[in-house]
C-alpha positions in Angstrom: 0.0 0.0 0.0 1.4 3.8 -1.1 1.8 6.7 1.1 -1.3 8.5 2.6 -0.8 12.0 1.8 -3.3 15.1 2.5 -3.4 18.3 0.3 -1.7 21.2 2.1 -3.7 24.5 2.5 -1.3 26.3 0.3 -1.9 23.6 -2.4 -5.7 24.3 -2.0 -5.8 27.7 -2.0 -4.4 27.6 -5.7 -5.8 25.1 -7.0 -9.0 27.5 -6.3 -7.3 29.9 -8.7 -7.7 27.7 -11.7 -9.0 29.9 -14.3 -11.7 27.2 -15.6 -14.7 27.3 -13.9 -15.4 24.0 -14.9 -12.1 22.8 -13.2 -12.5 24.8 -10.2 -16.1 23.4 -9.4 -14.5 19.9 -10.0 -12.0 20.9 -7.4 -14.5 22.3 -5.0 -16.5 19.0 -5.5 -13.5 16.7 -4.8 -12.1 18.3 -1.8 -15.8 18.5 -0.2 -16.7 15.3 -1.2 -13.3 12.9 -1.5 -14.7 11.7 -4.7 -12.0 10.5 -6.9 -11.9 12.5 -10.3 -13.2 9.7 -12.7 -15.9 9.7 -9.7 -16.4 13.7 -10.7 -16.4 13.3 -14.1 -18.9 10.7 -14.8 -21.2 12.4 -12.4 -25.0 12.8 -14.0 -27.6 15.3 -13.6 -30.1 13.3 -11.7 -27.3 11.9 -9.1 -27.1 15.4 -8.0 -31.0 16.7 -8.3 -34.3 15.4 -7.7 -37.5 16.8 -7.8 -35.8 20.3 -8.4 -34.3 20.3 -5.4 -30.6 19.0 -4.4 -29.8 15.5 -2.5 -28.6 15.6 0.5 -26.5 12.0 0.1 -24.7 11.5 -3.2 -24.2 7.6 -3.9 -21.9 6.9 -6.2 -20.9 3.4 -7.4 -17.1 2.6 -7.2 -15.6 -0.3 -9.7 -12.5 -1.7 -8.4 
């Protein structure tokens, strides 16, 4: 098994100056939720939303 390492505050704070907003959001989504990036970007719609209104758990299925 590799090294555990955490994402220092320093490396945070610019990875929230990405100019893409699309990359930024996926950054704020990953650090918030610990969702891996292929996790992020296969992410539908209707995972996110129901009913108008959005879910308060996020299920998401993880192939190994």
């Amino acid at each position: 098994m590799g090294i555990t390492r955490y994402i220092q505050p320093a490396e945070r704070e610019l990875l929230l100056t990405l100019p893409n907003p699309r990359d930024r959001l996926l950054v704020i989504l990953g650090l918030n939720t610990g969702l891996r990036i292929s996790e992020l970007l296969t992410l539908r719609w209707h995972q996110l939303v129901r009913n108008g209104e959005p879910i308060a758990l996020l299920e998401v299925s993880r192939r190994f």
